[in-house]
mmCIF file of the protein (N, C-alpha, C, O) and its ligand, coordinates in Angstrom:
data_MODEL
# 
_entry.id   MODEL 
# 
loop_
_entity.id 
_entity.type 
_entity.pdbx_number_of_molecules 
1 polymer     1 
2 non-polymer 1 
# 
_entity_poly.entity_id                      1 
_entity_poly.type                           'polypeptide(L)' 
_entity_poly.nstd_linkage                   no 
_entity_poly.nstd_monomer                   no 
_entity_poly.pdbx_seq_one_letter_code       
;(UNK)(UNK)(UNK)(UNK)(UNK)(UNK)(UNK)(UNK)(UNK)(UNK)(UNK)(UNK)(UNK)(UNK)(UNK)(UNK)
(UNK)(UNK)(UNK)(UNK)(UNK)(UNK)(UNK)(UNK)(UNK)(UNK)(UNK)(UNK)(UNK)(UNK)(UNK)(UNK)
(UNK)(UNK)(UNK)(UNK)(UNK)(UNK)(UNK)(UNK)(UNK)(UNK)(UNK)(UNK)(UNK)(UNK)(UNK)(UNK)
(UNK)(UNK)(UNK)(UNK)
;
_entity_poly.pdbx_seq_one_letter_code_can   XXXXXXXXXXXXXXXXXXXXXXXXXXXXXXXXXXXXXXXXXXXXXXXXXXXX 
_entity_poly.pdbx_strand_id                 A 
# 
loop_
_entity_poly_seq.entity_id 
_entity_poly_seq.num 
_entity_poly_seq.mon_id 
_entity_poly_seq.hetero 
1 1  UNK n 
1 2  UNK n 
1 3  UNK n 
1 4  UNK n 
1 5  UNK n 
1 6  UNK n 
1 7  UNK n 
1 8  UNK n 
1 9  UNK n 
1 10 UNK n 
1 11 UNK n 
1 12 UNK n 
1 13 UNK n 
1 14 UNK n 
1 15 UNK n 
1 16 UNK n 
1 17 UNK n 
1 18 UNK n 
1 19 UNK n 
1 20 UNK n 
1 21 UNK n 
1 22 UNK n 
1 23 UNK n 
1 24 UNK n 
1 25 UNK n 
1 26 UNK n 
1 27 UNK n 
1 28 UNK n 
1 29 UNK n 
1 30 UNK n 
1 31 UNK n 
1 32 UNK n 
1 33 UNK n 
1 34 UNK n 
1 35 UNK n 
1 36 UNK n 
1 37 UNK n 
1 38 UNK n 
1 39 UNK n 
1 40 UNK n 
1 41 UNK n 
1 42 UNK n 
1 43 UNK n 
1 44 UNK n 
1 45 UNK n 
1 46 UNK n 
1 47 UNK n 
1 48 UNK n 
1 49 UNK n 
1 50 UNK n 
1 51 UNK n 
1 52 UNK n 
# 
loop_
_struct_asym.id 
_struct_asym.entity_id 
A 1 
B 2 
# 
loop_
_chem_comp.id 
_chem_comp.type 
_chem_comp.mon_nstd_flag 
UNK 'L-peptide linking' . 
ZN  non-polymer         . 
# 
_pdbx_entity_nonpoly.entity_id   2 
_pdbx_entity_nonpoly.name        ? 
_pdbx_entity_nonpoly.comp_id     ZN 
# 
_pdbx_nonpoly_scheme.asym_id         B 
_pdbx_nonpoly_scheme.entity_id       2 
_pdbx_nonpoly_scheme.mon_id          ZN 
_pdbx_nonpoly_scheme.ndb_seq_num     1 
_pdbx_nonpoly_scheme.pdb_seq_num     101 
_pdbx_nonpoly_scheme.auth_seq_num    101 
_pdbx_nonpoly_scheme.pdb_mon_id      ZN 
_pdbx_nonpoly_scheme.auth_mon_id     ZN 
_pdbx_nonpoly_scheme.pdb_strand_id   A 
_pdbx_nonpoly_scheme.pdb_ins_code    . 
# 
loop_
_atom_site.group_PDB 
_atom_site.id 
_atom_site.type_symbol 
_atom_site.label_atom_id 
_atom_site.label_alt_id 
_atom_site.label_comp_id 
_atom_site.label_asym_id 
_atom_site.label_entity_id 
_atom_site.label_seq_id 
_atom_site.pdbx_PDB_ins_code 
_atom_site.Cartn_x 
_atom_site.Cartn_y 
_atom_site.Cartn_z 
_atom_site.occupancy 
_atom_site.B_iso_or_equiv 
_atom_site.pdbx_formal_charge 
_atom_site.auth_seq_id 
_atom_site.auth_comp_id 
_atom_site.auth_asym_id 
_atom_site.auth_atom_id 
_atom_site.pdbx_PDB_model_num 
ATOM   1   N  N  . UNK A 1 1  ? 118.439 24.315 21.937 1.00 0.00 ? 1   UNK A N  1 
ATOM   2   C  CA . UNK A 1 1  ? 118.714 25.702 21.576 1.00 0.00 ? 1   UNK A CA 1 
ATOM   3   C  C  . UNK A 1 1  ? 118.008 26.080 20.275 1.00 0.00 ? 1   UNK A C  1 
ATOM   4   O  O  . UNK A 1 1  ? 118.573 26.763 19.421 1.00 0.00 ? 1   UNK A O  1 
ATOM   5   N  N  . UNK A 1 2  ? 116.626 25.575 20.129 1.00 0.00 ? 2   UNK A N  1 
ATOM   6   C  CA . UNK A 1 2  ? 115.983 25.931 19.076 1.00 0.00 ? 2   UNK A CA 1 
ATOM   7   C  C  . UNK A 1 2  ? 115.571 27.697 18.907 1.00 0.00 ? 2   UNK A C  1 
ATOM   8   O  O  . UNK A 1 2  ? 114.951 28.211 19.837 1.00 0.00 ? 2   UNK A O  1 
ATOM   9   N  N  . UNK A 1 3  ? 115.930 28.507 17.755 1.00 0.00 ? 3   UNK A N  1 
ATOM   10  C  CA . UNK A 1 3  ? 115.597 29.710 17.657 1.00 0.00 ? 3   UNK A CA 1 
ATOM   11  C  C  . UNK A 1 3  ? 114.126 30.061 17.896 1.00 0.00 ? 3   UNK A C  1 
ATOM   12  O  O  . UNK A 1 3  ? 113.427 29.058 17.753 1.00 0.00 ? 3   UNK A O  1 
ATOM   13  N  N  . UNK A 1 4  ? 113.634 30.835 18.120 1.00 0.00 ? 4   UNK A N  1 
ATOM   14  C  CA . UNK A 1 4  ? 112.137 31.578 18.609 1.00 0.00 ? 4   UNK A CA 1 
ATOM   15  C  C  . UNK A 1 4  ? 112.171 32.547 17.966 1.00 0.00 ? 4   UNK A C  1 
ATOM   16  O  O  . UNK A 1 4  ? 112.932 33.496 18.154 1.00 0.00 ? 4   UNK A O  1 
ATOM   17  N  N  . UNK A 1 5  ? 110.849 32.383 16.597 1.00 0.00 ? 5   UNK A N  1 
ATOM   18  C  CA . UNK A 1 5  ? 110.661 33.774 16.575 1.00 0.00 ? 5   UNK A CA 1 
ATOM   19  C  C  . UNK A 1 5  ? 109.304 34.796 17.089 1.00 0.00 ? 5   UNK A C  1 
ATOM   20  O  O  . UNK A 1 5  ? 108.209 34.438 17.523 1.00 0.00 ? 5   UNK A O  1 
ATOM   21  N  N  . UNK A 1 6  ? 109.535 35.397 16.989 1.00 0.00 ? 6   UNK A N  1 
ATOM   22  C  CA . UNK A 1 6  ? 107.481 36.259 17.437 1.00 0.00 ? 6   UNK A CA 1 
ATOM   23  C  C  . UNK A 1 6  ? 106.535 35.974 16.517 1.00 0.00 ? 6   UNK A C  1 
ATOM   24  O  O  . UNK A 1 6  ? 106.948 35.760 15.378 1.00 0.00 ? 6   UNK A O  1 
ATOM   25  N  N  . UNK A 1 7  ? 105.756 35.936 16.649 1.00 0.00 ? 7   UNK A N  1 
ATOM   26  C  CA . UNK A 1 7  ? 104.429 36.549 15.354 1.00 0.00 ? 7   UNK A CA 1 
ATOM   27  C  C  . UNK A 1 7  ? 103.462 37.104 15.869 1.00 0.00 ? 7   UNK A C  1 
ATOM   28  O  O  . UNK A 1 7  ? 103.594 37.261 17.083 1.00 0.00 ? 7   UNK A O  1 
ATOM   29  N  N  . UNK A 1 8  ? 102.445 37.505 15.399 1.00 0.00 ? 8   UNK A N  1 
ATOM   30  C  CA . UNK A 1 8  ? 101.304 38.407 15.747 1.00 0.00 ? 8   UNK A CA 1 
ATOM   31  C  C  . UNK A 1 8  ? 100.025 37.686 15.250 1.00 0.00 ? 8   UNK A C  1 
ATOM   32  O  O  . UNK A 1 8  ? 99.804  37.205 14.138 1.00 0.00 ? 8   UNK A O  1 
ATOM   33  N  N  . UNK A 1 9  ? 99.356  37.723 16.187 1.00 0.00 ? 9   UNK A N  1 
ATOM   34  C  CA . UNK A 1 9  ? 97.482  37.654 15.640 1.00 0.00 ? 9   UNK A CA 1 
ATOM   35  C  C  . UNK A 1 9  ? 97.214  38.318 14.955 1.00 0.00 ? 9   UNK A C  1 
ATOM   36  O  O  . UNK A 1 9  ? 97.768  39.369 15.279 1.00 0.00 ? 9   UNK A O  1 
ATOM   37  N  N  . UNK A 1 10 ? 96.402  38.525 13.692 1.00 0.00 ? 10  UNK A N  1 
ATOM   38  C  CA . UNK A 1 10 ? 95.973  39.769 13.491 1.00 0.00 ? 10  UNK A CA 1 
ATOM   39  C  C  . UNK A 1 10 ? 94.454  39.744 13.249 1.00 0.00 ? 10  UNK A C  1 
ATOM   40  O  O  . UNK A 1 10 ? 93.925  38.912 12.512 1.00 0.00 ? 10  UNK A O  1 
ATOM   41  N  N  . UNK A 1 11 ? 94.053  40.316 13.643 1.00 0.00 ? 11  UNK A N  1 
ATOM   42  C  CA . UNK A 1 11 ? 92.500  40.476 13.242 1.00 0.00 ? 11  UNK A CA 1 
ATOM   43  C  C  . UNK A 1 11 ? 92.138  40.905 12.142 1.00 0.00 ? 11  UNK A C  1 
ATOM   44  O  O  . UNK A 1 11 ? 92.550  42.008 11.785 1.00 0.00 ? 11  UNK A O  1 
ATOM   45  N  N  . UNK A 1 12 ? 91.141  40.037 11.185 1.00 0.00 ? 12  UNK A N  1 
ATOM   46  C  CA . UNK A 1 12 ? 90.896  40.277 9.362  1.00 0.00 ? 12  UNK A CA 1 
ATOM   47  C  C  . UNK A 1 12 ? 90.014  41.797 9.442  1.00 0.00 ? 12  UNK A C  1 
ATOM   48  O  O  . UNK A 1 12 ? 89.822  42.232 8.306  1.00 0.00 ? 12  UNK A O  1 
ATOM   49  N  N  . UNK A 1 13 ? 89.511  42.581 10.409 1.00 0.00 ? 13  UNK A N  1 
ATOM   50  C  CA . UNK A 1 13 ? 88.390  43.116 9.998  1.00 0.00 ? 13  UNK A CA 1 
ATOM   51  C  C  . UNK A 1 13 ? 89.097  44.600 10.382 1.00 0.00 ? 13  UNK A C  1 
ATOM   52  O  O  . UNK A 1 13 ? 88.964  45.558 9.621  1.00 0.00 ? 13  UNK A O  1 
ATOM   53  N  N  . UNK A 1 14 ? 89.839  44.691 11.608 1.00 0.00 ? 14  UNK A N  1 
ATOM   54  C  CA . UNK A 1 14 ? 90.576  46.207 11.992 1.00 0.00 ? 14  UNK A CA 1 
ATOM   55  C  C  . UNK A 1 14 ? 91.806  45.921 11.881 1.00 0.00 ? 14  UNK A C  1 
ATOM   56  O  O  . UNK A 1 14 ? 92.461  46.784 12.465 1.00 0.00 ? 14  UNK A O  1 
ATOM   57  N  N  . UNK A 1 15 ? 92.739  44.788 11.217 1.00 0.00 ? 15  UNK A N  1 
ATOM   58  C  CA . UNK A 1 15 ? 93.600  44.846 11.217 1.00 0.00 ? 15  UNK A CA 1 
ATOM   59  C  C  . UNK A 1 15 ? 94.716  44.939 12.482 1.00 0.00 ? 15  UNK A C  1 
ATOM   60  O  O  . UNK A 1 15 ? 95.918  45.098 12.271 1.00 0.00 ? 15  UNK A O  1 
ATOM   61  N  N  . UNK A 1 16 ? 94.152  44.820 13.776 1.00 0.00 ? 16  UNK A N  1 
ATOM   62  C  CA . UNK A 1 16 ? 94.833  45.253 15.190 1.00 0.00 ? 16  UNK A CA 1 
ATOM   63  C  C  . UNK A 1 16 ? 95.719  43.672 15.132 1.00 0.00 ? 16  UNK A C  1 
ATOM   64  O  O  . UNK A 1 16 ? 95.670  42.582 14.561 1.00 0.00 ? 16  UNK A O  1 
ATOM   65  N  N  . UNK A 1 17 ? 96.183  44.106 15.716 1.00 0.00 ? 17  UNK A N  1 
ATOM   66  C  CA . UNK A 1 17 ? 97.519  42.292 16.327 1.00 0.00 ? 17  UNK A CA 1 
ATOM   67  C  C  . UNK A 1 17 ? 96.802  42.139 17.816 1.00 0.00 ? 17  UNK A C  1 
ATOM   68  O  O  . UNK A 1 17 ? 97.289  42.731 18.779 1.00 0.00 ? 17  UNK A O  1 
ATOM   69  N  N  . UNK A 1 18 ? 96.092  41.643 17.898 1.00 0.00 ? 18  UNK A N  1 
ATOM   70  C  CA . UNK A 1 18 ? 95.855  41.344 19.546 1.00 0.00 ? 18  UNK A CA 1 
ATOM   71  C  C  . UNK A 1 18 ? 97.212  40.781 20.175 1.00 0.00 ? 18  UNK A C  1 
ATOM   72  O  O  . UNK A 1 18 ? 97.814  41.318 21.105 1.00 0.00 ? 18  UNK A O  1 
ATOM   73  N  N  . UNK A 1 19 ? 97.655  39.418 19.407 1.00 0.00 ? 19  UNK A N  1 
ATOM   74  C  CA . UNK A 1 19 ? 97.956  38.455 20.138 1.00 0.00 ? 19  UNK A CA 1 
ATOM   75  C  C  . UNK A 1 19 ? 99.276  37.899 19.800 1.00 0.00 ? 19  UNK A C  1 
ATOM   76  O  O  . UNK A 1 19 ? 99.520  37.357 18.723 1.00 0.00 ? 19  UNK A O  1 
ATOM   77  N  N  . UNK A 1 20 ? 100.140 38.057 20.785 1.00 0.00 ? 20  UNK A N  1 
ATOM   78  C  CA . UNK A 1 20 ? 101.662 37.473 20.352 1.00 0.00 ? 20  UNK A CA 1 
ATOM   79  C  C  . UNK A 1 20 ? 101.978 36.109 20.540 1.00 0.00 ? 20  UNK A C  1 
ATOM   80  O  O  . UNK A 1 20 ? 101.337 35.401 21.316 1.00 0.00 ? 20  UNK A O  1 
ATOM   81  N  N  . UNK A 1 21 ? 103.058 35.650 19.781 1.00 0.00 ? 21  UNK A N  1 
ATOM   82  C  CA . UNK A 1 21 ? 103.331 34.302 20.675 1.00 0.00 ? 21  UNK A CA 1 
ATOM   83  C  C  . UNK A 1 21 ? 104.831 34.065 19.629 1.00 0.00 ? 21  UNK A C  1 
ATOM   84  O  O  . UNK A 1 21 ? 105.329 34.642 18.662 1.00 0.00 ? 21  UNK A O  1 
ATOM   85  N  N  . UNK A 1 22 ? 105.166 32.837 20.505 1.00 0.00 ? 22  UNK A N  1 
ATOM   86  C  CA . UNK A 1 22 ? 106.760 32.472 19.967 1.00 0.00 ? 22  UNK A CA 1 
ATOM   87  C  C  . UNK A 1 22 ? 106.304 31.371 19.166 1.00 0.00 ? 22  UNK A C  1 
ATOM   88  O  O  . UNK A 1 22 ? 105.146 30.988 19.334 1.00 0.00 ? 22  UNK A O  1 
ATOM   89  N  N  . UNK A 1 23 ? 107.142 30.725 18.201 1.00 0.00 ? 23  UNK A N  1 
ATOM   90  C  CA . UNK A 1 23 ? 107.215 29.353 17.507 1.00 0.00 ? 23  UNK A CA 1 
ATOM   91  C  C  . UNK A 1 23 ? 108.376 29.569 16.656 1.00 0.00 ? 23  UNK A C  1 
ATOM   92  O  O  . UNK A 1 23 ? 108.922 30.600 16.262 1.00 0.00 ? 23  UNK A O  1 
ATOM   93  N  N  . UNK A 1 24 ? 108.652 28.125 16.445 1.00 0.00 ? 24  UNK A N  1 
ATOM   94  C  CA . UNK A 1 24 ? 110.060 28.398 16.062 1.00 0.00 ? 24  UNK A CA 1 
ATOM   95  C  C  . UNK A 1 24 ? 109.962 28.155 14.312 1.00 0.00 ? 24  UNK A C  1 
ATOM   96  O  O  . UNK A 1 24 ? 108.932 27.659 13.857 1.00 0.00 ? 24  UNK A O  1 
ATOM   97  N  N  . UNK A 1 25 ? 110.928 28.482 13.530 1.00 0.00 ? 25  UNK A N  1 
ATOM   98  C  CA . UNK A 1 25 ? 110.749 29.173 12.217 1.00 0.00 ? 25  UNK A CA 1 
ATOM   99  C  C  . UNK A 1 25 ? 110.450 27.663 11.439 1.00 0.00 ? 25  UNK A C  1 
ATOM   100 O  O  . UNK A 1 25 ? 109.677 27.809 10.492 1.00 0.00 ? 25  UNK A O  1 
ATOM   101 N  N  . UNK A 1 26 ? 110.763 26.696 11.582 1.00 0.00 ? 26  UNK A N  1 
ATOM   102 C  CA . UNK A 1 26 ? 110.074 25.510 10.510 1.00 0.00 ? 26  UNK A CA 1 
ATOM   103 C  C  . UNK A 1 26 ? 108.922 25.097 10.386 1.00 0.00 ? 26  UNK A C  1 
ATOM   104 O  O  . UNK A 1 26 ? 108.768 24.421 9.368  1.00 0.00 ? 26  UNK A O  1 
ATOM   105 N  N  . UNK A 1 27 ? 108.088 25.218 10.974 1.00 0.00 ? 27  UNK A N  1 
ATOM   106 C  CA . UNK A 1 27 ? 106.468 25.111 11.131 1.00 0.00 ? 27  UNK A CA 1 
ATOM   107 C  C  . UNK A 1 27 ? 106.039 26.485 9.982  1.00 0.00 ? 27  UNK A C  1 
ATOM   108 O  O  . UNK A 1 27 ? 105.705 27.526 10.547 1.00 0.00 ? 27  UNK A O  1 
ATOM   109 N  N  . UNK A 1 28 ? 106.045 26.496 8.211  1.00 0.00 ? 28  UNK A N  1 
ATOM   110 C  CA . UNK A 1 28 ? 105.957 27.342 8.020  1.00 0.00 ? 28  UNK A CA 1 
ATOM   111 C  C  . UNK A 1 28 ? 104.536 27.197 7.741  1.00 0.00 ? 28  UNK A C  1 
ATOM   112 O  O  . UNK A 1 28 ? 104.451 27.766 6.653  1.00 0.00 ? 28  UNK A O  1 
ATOM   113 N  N  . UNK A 1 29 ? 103.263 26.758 8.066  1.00 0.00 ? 29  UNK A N  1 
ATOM   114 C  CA . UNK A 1 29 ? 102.443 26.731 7.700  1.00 0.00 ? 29  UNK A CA 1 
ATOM   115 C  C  . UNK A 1 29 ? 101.531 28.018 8.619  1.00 0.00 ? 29  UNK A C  1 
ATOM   116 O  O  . UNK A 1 29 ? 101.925 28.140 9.779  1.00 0.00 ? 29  UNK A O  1 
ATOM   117 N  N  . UNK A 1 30 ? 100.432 28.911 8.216  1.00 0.00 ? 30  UNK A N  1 
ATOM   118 C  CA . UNK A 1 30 ? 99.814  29.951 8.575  1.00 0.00 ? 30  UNK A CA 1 
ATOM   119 C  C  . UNK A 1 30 ? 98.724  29.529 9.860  1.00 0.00 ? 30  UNK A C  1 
ATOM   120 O  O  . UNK A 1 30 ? 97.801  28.754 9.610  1.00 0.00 ? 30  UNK A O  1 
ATOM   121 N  N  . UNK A 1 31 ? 98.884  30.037 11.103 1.00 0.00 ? 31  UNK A N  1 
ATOM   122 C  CA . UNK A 1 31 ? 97.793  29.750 12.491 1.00 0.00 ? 31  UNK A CA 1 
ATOM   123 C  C  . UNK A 1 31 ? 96.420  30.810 11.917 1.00 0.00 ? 31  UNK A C  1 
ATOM   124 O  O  . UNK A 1 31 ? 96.411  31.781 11.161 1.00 0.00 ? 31  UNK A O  1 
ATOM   125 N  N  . UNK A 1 32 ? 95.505  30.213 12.553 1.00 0.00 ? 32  UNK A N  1 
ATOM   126 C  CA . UNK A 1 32 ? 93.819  30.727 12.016 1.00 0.00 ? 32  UNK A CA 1 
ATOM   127 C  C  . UNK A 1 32 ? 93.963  30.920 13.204 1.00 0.00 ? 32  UNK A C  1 
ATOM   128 O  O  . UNK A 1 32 ? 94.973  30.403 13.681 1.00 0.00 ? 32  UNK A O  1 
ATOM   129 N  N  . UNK A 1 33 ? 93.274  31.525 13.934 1.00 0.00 ? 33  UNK A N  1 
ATOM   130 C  CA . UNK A 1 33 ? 92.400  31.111 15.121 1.00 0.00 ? 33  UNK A CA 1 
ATOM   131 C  C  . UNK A 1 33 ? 91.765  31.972 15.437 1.00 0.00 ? 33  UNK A C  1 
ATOM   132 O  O  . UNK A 1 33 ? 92.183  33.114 15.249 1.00 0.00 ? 33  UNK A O  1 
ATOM   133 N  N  . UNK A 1 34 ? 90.290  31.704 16.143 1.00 0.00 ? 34  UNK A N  1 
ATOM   134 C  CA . UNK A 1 34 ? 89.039  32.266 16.430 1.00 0.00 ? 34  UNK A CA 1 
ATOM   135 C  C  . UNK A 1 34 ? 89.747  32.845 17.643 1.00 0.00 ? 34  UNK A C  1 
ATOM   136 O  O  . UNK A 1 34 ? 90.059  32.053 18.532 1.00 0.00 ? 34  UNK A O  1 
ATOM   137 N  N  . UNK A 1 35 ? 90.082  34.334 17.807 1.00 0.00 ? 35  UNK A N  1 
ATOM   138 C  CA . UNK A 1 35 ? 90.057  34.924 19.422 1.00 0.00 ? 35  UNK A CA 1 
ATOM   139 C  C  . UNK A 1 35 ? 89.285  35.877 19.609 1.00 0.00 ? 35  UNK A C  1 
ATOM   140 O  O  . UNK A 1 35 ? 88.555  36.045 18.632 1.00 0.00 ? 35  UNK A O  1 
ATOM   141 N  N  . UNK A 1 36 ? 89.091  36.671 20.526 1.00 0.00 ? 36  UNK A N  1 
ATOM   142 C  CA . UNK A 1 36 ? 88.140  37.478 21.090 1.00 0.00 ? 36  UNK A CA 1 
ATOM   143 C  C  . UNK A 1 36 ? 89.087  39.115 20.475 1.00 0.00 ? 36  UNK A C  1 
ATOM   144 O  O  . UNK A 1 36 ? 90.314  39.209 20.526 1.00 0.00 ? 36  UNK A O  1 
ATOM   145 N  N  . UNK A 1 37 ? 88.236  40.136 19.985 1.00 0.00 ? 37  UNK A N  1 
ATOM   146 C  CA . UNK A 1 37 ? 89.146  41.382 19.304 1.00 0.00 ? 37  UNK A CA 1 
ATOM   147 C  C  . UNK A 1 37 ? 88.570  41.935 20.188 1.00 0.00 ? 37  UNK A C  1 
ATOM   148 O  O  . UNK A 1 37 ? 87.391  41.750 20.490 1.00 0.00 ? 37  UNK A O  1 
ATOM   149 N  N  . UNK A 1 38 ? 89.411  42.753 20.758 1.00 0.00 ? 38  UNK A N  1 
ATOM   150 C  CA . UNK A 1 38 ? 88.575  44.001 22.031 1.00 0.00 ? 38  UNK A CA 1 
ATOM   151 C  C  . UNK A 1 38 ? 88.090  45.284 20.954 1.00 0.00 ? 38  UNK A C  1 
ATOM   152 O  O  . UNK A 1 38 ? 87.407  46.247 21.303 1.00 0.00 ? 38  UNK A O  1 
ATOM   153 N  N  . UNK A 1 39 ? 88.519  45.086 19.839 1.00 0.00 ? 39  UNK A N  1 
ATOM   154 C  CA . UNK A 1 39 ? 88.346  46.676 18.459 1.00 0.00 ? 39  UNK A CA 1 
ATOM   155 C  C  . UNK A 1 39 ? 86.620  46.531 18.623 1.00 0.00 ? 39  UNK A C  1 
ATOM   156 O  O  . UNK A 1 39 ? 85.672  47.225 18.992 1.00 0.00 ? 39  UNK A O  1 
ATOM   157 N  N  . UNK A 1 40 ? 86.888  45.140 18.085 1.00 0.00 ? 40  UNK A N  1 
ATOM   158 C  CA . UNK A 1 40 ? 85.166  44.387 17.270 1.00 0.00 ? 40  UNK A CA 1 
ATOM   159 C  C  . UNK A 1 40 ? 84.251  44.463 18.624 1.00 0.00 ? 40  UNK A C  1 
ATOM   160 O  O  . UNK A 1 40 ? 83.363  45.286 18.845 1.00 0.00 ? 40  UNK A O  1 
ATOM   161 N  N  . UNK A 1 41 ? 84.670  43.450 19.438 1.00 0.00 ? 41  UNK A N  1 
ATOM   162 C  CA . UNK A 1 41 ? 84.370  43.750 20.782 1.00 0.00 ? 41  UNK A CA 1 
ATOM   163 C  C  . UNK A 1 41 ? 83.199  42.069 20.172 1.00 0.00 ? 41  UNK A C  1 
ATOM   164 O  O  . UNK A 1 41 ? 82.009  41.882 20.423 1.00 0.00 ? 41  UNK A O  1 
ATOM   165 N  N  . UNK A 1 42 ? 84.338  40.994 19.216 1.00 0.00 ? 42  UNK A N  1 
ATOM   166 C  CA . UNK A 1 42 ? 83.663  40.085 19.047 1.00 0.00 ? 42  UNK A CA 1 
ATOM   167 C  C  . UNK A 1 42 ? 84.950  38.701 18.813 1.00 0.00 ? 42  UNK A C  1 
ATOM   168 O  O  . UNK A 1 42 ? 86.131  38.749 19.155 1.00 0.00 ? 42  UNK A O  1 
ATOM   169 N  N  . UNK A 1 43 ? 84.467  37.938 18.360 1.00 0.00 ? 43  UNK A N  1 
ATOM   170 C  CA . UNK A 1 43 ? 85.505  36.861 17.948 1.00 0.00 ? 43  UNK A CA 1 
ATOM   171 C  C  . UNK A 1 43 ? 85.567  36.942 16.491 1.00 0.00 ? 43  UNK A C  1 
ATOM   172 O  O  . UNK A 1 43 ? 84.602  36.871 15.730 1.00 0.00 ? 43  UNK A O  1 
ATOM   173 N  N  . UNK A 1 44 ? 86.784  37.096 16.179 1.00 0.00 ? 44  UNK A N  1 
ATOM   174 C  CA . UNK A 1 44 ? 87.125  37.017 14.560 1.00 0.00 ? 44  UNK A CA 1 
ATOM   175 C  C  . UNK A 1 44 ? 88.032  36.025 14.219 1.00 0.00 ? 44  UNK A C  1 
ATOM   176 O  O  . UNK A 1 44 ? 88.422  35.337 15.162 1.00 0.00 ? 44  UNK A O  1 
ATOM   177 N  N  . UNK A 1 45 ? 88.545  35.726 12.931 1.00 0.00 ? 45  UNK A N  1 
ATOM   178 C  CA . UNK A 1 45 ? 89.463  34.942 12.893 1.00 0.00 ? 45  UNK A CA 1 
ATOM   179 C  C  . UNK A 1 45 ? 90.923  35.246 12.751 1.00 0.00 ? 45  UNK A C  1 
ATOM   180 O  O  . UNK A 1 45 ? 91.408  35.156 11.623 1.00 0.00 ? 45  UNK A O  1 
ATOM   181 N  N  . UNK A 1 46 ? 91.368  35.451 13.344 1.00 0.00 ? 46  UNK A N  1 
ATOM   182 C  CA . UNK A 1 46 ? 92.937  35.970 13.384 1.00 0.00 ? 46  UNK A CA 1 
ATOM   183 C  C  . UNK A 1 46 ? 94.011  35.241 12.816 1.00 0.00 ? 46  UNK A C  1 
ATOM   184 O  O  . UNK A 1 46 ? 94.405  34.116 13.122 1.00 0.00 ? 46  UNK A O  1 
ATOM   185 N  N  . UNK A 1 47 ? 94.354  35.871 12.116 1.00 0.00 ? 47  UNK A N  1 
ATOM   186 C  CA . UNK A 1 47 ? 95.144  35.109 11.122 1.00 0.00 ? 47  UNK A CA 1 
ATOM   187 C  C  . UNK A 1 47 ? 96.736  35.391 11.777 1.00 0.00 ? 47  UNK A C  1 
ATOM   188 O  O  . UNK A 1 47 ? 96.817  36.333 12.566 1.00 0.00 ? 47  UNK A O  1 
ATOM   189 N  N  . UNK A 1 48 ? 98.360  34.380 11.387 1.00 0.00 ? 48  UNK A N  1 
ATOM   190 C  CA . UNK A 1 48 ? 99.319  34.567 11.691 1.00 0.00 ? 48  UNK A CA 1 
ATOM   191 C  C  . UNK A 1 48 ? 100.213 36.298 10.813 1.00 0.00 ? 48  UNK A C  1 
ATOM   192 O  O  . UNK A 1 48 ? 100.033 36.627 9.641  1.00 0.00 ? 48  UNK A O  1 
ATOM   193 N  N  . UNK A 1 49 ? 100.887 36.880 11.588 1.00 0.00 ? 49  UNK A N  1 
ATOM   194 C  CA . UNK A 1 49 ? 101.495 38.053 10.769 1.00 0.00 ? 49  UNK A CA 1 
ATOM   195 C  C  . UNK A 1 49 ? 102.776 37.982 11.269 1.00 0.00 ? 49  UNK A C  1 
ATOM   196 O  O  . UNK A 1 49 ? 102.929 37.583 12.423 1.00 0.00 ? 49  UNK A O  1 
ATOM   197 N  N  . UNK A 1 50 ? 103.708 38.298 10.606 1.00 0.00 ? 50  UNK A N  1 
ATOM   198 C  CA . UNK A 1 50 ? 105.124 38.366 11.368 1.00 0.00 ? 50  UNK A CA 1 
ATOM   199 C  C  . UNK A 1 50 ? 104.980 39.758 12.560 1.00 0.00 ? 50  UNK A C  1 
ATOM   200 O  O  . UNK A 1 50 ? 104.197 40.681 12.336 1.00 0.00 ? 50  UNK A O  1 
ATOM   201 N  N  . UNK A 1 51 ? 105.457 39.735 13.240 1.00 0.00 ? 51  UNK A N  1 
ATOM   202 C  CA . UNK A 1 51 ? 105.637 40.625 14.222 1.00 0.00 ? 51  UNK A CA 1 
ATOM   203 C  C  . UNK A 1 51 ? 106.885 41.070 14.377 1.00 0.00 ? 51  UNK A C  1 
ATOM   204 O  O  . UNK A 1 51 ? 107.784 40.306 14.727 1.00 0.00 ? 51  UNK A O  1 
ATOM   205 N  N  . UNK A 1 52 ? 107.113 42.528 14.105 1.00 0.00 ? 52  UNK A N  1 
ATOM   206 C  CA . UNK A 1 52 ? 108.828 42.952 14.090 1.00 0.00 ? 52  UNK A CA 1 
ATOM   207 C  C  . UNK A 1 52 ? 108.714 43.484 15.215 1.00 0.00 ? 52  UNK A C  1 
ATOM   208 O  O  . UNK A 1 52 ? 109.692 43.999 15.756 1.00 0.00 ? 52  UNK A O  1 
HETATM 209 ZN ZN . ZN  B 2 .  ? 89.076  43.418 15.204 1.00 0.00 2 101 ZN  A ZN 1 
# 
């Protein structure tokens, strides 16, 4: 019964959240990751954001 919370991708350059996902709150360290931005219409590095 571990809690889940959301977070958001966010893209460094338009600022958009592409990308959601769950993880649970003790892992407090920040996700990078290279995804595809449909804004840029390229791969940026998307950094973790809380997602309300
Ligand atoms: Zn973008």
């Amino acid at each position: 019964m571990a809690e889940r919370f959301v977070f958001a991708l966010e893209c460094p350059e338009c600022k958009r959240r592409n990308y959601h996902f769950f993880r649970g709150k003790k892992k407090e360290y920040k996700v990078e990751l290279s995804k595809f931005c449909s804004q840029c219409r390229k791969h940026t590095a998307h950094k973790q954001t809380k997602a309300e």
